[in-house]
C-alpha positions as CSV (number, residue, x, y, z in Angstrom):
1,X,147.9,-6.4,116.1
2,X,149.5,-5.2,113.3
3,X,147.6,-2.5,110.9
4,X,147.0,-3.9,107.2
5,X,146.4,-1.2,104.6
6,X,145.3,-1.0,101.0
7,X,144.5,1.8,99.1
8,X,141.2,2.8,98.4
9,X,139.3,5.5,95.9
10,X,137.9,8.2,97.4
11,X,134.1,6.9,96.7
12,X,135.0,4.1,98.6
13,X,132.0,3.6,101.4
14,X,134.0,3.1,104.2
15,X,132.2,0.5,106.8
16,X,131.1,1.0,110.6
17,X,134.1,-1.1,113.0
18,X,137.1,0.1,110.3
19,X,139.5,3.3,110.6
20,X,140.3,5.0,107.7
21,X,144.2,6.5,107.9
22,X,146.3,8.8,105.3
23,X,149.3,7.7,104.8
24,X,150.9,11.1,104.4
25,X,153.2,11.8,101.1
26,X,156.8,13.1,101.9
27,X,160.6,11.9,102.1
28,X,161.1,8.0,102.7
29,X,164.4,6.1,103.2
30,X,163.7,2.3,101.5
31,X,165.2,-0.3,101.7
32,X,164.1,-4.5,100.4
33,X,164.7,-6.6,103.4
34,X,165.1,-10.5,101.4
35,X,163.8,-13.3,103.9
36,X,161.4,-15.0,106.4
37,X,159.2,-11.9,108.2
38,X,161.2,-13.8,111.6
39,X,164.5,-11.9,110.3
40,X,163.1,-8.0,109.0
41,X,164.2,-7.8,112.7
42,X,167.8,-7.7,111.4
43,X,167.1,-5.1,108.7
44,X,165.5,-2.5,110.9
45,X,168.5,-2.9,113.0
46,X,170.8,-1.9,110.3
47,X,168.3,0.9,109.2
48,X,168.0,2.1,112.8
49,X,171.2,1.3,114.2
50,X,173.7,2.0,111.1
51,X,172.1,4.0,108.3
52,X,170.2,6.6,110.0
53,X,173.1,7.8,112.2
54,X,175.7,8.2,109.6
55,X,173.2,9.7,106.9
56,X,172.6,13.0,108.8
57,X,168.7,12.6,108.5
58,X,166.0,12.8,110.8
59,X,162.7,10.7,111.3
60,X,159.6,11.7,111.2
61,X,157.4,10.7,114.4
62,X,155.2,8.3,111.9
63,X,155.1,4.7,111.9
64,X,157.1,2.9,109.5
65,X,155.7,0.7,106.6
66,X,155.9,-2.6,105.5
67,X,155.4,-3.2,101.9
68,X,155.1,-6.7,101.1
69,X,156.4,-7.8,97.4
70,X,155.5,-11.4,97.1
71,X,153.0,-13.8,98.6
72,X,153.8,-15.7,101.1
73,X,151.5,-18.6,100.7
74,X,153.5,-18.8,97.0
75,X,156.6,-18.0,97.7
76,X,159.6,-19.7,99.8
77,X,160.7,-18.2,102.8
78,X,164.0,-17.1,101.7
79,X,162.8,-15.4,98.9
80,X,159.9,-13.1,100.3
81,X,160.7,-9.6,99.6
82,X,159.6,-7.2,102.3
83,X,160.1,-2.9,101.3
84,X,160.6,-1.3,105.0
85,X,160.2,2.6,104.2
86,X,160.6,4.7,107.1
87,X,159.1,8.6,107.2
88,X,162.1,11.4,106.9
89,X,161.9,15.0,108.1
């Protein structure tokens, strides 16, 4: 199951059943995937399998984010707007 995440003051009374997890600050590559969630498939594979091997930089061992622009109960399929950022050495 994916992880959903929102951020939180630090007063905030966290309850019994949910994790609380830092997303830790540091060097991102972004990039605005436009489409159905069915098809970020073919972003990461450009991110993955194009950008990151001719850019000279290294991942993190973090998981990447999803960052998600629009809503989809509002908003056509073809127009969601999806951020992927993915954690940089």
């Amino acid at each position: 199951m994916p992880l959903r995440c929102m951020v939180i003051p630090e007063s905030f009374r966290i309850m019994d059943g949910i994790d609380k997890r830092v997303i830790p600050e540091g060097r991102y590559a972004s990039v605005t995937h436009r489409g159905p969630y069915e098809t970020l498939y073919i972003t990461y594979s450009a991110l993955f399998g194009e950008w990151l091997p001719q850019s000279g930089e290294e991942l993190q061992d973090a998981p990447s984010l999803q960052i998600y622009l629009n809503n989809i109960d509002e908003t056509p399929a073809e127009e969601l707007l999806t951020e992927i950022r993915i954690a940089l050495q």
